[in-house]
C-alpha positions as CSV (number, residue, x, y, z in Angstrom):
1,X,-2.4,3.0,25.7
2,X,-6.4,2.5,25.5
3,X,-8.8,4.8,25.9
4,X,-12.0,3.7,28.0
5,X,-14.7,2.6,25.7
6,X,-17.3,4.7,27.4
7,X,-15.6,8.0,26.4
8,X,-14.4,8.4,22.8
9,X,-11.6,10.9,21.8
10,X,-12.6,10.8,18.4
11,X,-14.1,14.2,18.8
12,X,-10.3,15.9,20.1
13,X,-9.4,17.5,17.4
14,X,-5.9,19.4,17.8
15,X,-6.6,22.5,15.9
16,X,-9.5,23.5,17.8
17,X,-8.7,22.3,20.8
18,X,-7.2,25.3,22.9
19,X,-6.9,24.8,26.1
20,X,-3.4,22.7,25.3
21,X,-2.0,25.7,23.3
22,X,-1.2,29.2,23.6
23,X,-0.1,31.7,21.1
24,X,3.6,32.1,20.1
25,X,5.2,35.0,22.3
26,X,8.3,36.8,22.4
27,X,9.9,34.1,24.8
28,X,9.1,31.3,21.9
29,X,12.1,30.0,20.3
30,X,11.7,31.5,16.8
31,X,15.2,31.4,14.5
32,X,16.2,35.3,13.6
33,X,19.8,34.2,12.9
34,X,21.3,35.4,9.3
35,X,18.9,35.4,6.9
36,X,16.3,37.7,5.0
37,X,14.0,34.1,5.4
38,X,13.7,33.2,8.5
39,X,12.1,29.8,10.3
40,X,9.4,30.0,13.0
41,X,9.1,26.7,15.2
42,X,8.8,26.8,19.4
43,X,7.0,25.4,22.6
44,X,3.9,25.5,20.5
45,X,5.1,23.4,17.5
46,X,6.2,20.7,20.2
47,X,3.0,21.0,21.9
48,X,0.8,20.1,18.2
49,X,3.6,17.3,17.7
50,X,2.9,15.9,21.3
51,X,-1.0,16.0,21.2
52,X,-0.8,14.8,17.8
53,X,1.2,11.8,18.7
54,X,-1.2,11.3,21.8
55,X,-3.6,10.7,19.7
56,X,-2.3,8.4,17.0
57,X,-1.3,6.2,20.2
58,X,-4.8,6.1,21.6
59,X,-6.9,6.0,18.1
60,X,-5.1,6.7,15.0
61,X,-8.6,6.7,12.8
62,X,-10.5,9.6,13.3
63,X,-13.9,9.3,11.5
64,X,-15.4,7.4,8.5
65,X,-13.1,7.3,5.0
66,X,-15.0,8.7,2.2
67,X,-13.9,7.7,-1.4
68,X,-11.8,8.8,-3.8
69,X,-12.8,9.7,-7.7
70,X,-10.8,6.9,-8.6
71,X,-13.2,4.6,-6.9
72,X,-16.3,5.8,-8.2
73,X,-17.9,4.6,-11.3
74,X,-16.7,6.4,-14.6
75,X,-19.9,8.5,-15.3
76,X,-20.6,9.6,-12.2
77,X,-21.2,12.9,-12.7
78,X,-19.6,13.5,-15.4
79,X,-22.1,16.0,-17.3
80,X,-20.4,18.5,-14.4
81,X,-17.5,19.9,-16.7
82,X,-15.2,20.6,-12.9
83,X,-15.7,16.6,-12.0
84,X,-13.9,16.0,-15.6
85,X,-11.0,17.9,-14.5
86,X,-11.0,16.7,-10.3
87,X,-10.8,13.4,-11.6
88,X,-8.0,14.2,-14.1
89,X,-5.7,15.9,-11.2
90,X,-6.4,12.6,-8.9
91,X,-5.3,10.7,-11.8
92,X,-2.0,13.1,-12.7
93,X,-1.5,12.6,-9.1
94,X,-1.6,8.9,-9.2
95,X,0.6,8.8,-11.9
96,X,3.0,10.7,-10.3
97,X,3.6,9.0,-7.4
98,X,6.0,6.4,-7.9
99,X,7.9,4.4,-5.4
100,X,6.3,1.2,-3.7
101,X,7.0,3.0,-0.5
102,X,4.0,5.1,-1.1
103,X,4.6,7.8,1.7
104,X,7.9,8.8,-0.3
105,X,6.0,10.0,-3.4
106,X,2.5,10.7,-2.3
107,X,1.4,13.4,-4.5
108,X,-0.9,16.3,-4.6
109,X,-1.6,18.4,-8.1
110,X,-3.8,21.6,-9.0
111,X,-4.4,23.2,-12.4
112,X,-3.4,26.4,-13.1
113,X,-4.8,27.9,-16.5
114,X,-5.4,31.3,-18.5
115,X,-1.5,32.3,-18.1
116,X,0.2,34.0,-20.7
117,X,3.0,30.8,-20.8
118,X,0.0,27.8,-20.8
119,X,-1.8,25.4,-18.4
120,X,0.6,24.7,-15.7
121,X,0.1,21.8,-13.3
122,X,1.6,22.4,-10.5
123,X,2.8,19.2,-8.0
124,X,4.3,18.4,-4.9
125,X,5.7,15.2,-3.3
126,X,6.2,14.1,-0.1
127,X,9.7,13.7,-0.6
128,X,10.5,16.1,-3.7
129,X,10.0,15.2,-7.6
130,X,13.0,13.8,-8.7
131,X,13.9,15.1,-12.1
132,X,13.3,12.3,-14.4
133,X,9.3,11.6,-12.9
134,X,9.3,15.2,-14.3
135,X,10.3,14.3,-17.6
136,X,8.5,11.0,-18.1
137,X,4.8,13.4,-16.8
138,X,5.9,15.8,-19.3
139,X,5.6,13.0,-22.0
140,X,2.4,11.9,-20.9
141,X,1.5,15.3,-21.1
142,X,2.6,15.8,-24.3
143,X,0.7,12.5,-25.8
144,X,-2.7,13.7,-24.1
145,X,-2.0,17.1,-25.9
146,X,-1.9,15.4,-29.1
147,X,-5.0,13.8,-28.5
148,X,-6.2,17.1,-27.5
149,X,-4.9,18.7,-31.0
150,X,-6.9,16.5,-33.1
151,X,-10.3,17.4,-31.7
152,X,-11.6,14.0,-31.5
153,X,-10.9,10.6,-30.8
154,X,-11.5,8.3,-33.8
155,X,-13.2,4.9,-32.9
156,X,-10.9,2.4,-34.6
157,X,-7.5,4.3,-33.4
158,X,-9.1,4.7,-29.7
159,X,-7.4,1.3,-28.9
160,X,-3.7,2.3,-29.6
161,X,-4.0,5.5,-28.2
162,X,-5.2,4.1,-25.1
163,X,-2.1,1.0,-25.4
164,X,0.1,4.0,-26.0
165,X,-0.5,6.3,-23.1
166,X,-0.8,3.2,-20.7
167,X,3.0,2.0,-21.6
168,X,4.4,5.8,-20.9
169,X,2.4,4.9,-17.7
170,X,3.4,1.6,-16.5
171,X,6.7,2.5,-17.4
172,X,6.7,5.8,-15.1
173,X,4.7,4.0,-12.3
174,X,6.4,0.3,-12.7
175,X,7.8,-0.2,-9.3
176,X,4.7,0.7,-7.4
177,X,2.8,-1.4,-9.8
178,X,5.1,-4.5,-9.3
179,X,5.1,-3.8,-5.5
180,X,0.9,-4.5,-5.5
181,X,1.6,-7.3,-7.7
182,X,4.1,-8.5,-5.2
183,X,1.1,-8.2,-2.2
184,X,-0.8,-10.8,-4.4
185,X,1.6,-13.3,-4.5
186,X,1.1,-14.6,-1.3
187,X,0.6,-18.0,-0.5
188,X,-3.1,-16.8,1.4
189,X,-3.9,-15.7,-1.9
190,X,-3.3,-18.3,-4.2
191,X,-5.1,-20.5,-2.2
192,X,-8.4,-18.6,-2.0
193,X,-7.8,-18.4,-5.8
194,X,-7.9,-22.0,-6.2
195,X,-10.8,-22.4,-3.5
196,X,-12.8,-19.7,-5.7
197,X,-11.7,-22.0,-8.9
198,X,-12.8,-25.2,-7.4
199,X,-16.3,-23.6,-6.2
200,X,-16.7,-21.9,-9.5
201,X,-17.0,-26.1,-11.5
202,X,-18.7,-27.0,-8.8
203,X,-22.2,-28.0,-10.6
204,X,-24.2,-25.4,-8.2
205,X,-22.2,-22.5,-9.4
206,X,-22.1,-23.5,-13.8
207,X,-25.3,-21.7,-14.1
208,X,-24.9,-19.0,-11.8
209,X,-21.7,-17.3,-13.3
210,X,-21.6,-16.1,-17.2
211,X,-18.9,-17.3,-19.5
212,X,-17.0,-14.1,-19.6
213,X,-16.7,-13.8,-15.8
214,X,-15.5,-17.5,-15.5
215,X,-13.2,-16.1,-17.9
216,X,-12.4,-13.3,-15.6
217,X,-12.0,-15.7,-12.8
218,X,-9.4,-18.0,-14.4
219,X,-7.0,-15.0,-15.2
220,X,-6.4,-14.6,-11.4
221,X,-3.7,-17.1,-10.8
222,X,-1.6,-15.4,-13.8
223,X,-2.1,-12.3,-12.5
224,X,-1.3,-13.2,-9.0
225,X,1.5,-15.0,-9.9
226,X,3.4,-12.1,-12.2
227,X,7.2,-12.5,-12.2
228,X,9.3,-9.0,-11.6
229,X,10.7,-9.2,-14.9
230,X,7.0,-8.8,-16.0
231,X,7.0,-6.4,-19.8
232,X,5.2,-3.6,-20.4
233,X,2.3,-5.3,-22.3
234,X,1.6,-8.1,-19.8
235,X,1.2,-5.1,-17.1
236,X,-0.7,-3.3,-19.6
237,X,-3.2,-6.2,-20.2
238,X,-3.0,-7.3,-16.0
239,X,-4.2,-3.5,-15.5
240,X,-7.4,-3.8,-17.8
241,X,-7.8,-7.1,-16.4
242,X,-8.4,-5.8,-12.7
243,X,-10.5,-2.8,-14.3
244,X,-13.0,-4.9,-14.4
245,X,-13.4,-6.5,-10.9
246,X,-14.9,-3.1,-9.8
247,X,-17.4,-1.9,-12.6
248,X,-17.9,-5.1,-14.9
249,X,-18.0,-8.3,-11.8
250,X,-19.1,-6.8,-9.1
251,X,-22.2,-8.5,-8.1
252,X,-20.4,-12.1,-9.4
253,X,-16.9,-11.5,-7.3
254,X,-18.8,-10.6,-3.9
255,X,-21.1,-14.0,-4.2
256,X,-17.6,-15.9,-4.9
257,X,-15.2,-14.9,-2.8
258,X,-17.2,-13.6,0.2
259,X,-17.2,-15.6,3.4
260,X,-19.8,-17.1,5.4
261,X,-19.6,-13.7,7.2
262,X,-20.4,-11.7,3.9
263,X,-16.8,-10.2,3.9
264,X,-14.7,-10.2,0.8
265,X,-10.9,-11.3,0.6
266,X,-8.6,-8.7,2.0
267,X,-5.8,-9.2,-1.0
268,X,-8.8,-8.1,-3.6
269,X,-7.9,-4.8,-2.5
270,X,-5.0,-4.7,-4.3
271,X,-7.5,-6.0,-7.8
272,X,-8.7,-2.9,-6.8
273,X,-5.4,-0.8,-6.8
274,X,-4.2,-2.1,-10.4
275,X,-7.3,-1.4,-12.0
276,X,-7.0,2.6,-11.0
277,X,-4.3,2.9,-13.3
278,X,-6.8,1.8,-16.2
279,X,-9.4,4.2,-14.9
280,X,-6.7,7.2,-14.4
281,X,-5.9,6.6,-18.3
282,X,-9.5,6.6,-19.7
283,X,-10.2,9.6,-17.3
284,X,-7.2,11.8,-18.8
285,X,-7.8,11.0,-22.3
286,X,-11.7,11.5,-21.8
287,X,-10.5,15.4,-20.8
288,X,-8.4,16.0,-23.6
289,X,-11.1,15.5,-26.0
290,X,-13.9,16.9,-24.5
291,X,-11.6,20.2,-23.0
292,X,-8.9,20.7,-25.5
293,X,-8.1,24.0,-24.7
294,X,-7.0,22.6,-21.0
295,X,-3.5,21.5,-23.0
296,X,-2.6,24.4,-24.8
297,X,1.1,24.3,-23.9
298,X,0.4,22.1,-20.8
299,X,3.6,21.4,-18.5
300,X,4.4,20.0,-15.0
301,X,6.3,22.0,-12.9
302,X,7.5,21.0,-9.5
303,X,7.2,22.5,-6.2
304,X,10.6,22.5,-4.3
305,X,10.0,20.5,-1.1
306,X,11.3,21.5,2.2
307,X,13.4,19.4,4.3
308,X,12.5,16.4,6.5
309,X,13.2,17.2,10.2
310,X,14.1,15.2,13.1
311,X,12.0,15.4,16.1
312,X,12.2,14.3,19.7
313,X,11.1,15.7,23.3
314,X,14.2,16.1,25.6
315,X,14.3,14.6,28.8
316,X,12.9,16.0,31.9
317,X,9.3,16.3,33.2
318,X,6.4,16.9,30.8
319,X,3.5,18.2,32.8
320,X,1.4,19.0,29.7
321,X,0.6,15.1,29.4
322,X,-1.0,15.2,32.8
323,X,-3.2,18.0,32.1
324,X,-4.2,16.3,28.8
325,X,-4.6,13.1,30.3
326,X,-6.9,14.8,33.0
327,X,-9.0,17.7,30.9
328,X,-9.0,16.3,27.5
329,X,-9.3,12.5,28.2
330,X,-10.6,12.5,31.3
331,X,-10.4,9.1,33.5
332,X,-8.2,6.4,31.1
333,X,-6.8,3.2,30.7
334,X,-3.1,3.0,30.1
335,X,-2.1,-0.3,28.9
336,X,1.4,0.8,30.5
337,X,3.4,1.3,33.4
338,X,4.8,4.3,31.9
339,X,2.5,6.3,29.8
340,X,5.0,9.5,29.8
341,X,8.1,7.2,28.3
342,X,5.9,5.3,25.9
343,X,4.9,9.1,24.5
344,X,8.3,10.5,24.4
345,X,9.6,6.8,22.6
346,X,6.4,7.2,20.6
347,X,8.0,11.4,19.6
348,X,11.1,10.1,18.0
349,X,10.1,10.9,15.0
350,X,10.8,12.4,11.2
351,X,8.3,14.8,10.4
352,X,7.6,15.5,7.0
353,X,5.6,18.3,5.2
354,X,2.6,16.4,3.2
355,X,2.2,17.4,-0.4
356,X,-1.1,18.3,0.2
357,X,0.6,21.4,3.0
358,X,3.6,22.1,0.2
359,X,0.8,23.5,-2.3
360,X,-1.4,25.0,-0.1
361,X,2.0,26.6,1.1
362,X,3.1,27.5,-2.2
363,X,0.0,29.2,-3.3
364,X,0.4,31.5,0.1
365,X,3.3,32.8,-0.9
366,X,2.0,33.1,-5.1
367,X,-1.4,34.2,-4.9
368,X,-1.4,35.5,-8.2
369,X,-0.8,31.6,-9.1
370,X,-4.1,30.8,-7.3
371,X,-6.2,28.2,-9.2
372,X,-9.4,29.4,-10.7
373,X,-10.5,25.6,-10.2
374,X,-10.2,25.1,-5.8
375,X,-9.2,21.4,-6.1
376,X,-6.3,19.5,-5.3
377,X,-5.9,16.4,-6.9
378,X,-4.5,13.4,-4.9
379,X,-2.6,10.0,-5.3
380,X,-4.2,8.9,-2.5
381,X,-6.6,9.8,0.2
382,X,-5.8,12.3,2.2
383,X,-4.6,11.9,5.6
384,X,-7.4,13.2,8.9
385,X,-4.8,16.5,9.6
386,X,-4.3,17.4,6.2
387,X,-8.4,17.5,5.9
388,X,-9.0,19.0,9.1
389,X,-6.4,22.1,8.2
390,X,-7.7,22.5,4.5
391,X,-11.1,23.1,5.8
392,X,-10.1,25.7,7.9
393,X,-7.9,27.2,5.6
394,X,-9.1,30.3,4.1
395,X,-8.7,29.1,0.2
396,X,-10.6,26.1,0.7
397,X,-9.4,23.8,-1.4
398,X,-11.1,20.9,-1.7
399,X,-9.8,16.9,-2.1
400,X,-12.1,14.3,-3.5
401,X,-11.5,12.2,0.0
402,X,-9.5,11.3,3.2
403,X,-9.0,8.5,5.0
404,X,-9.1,10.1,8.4
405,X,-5.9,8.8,9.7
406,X,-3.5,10.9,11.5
407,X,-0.3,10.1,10.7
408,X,2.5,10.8,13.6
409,X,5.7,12.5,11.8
410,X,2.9,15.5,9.8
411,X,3.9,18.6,10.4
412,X,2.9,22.1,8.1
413,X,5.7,23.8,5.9
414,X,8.3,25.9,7.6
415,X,6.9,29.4,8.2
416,X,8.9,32.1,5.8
417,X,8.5,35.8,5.9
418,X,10.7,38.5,4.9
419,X,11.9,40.8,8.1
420,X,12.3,43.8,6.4
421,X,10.4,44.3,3.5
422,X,6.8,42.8,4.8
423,X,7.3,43.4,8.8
424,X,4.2,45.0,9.2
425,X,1.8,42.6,7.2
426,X,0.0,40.1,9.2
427,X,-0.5,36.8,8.5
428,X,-3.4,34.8,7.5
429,X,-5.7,33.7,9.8
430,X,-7.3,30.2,10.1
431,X,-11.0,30.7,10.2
432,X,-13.7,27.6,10.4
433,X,-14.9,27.5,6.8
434,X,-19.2,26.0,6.6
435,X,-19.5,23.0,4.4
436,X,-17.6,20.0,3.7
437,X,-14.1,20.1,2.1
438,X,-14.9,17.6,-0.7
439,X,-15.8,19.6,-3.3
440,X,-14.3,21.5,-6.2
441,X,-15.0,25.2,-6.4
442,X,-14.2,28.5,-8.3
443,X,-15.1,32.0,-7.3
444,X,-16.4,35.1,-9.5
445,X,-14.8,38.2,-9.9
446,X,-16.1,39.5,-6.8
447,X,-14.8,36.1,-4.6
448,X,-18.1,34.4,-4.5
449,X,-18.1,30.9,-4.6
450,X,-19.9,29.5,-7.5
451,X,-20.4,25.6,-9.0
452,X,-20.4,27.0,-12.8
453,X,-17.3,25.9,-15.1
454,X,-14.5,28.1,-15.1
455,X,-14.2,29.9,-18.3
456,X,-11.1,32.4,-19.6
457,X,-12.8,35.8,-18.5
458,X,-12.7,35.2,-14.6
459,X,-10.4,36.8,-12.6
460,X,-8.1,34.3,-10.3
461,X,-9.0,34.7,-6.6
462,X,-6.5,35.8,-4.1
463,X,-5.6,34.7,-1.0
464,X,-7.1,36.2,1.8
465,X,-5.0,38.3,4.1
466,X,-2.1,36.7,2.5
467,X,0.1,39.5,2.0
468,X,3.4,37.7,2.8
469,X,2.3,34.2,2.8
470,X,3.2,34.0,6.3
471,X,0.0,32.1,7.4
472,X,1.5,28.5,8.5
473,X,2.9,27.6,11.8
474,X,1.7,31.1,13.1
475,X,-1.2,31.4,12.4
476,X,-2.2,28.1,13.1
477,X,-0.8,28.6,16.9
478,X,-3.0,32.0,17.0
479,X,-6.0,30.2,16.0
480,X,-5.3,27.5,18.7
């Protein structure tokens, strides 16, 4: 399926679109059977799932990616005591995701302090934190609270604290680390290395390139050719290695390696990824001396992730793709013979709750867990319907970046309410929030939404209308 080039759908956006939805009704399918928690799914759920897939089909990249804390240079910002602690979460988060298969672990993290037991971080994965990630973030936790304890960060002991937090890391993140390691040793890439090695003693290019970055350059086949039985310390010194591509080479690695065209090597992307970890480690250990007090009894503690669910369309006429194909779309190129069976092949599916949706979930139902700080850190960008619903989301929290894809398969977390005790509350609304959704904020006693530092005297804000945390499928499909 294509759409015609003269009228974009980048502008469909399926939670404001509502001429494709209705409200849930009474003759919805909503599941009532033997439980004080009950499920709420129907003909609207399948409708967001259809329209949703639609549109992956015809464009899965909805707008311009913005860029991740991770990516920017270390002191950006940094006098801002909040951008200290953002960039901390989206390195926690990064940390804490773990498998090469990177939708499996993506993780999202939020800082919860002033409560009586300590600073609790609270995280969610895609697919559920498995026990011993748990324990192995604990011990990281635990060595940046050390740090913390002492108050300051002596000059000639900076190195092995540093070495030491980076081996509880590459040992917690190894097999997502040796699967980018993998993506460089590729044939492709070992022979633009030794193109950009042959150019580099060429007699044009002796003056133009310092000794360090030549240096720099003539790690790359090493690095590029790392075995998986690869120790702790090689990974350790591959990571600082790639640190440097981004914020020490810039300038010299662009007039190497770019093409006639001006466009740089797609495998430097994963340079890129290794040297995050380096910048994750300085970031965390830069908090816990300059905000001590953020690790007073710090711990990690999990949110319980609800099941994956299978999805398809039964079979039988779907006369919703005709109107969308007709109102929404207008006059369209199909690249098919059978548009309708491509869509329904196109809905078998697995949907899973994002971690990003798990928190925002979680803190629905605990308002009094609400962060003072509205910021969720990220492993990775988040995807174009996790953005879209967090700025309409009446907590607005914010995320340092997406990369506006919308992944088929999302879907929010299941709906719970309890029947008897909270029948009368009604749930949250989805209201358009102004401003951008890539920002950290806290609110003042009175809920106002300030940019000054959090500090131990300021209430926790609430959620909104949440009085049984009953806000997700519902009220999304009452907003539609």
């Amino acid at each position: 399926m294509q759409q015609n080039k003269q009228q974009p759908v980048r502008s469909f956006n399926p939670f404001t679109h509502a001429e494709s939805f209705r409200p849930l009704t009474a003759h919805d399918d909503v599941d009532n059977a033997g439980t004080n928690l009950t499920t709420l799914s129907g003909e609207s759920h399948k409708r967001f799932v259809m329209v949703t897939t639609l549109l992956s089909l015809i464009d899965p990249v909805r707008g311009e990616p913005t860029t991740h804390s991770l990516d920017r240079h270390a002191h950006d910002d940094l006098w801002k005591p909040e951008q200290l602690q953002k960039k901390f979460l989206d390195s926690f988060a990064l940390i804490a995701s773990t498998s090469r298969v990177g939708g499996e672990t993506a993780s999202a993290v939020c800082l919860e302090q002033g409560h009586p037991g300590g600073t609790v971080l609270r995280l969610a994965s895609n697919q559920g934190v498995k026990g011993d990630t748990l324990e192995m973030l604990q011990e990281v936790l635990n060595a940046l609270n050390s740090v913390a304890s002492r108050g300051i960060m002596l000059k000639r002991s900076a190195g092995s604290v540093q070495h030491e937090l980076m081996a509880k890391i590459t040992v917690l993140t190894k097999d997502k680390i040796l699967s980018i390691l993998e993506r460089l040793n590729r044939p492709a890439t070992h022979e633009d290395i030794q193109n950009a090695t042959v150019k580099l003693k060429s007699g044009n290019s002796i003056s133009q390139y310092s000794e360090e970055f030549c240096t720099w350059v003539h790690g790359l086949p090493s690095v590029a050719s790392s075995p998986p039985e690869v120790t702790s310390d090689v990974l350790i010194s591959n990571i600082e290695w790639a640190s440097q591509a981004k914020w020490v080479y810039p300038d010299e690695i662009e007039a190497l390696l770019s093409s006639d065209e001006g466009e740089l090597p797609l495998w430097l992307k994963h340079i890129y990824k290794l040297g995050r970890y380096y910048a994750a480690a300085k970031a965390m250990l830069k908090i816990a001396v300059k905000q001590p007090r953020i690790f007073d009894n710090i711990h990690v503690e999990a949110v319980p992730n609800p099941p994956q669910e299978d999805f398809s369309l039964e079979n039988g006429s779907r006369p919703l793709l005709t109107v969308l194909i007709q109102k929404a779309f207008g006059t369209e190129v199909w690249l098919t013979h059978d548009p309708e069976a491509r869509l329904r092949r196109a809905c078998r599916m697995t949907l899973t709750v994002h971690a990003e949706m798990q928190l925002l979930s979680f803190y629905d139902h605990n308002p009094e867990r609400t962060p003072r700080l509205l910021f969720m850190g990220t492993s990775k960008k988040a995807c174009y319907l996790c953005y879209e619903f967090m700025s309409r989301q009446p907590l607005a929290i914010g995320v340092s970046a997406s990369h506006q894809k919308l992944y088929r398969g999302w879907t929010l977390a299941p709906l719970f309410f309890q029947r008897q005790e909270k029948a009368q509350s009604s749930p949250m609304g989805i209201q358009p929030i102004s401003g951008t959704n890539d920002g950290a904020r806290s609110r003042d006693s009175i809920g106002h939404t300030t940019t000054d530092p959090p500090v131990e005297d300021i209430p926790r804000p609430t959620s909104p209308s949440s009085s049984n945390g009953a806000w997700d499928m519902r009220s999304l499909t009452e907003y539609l």
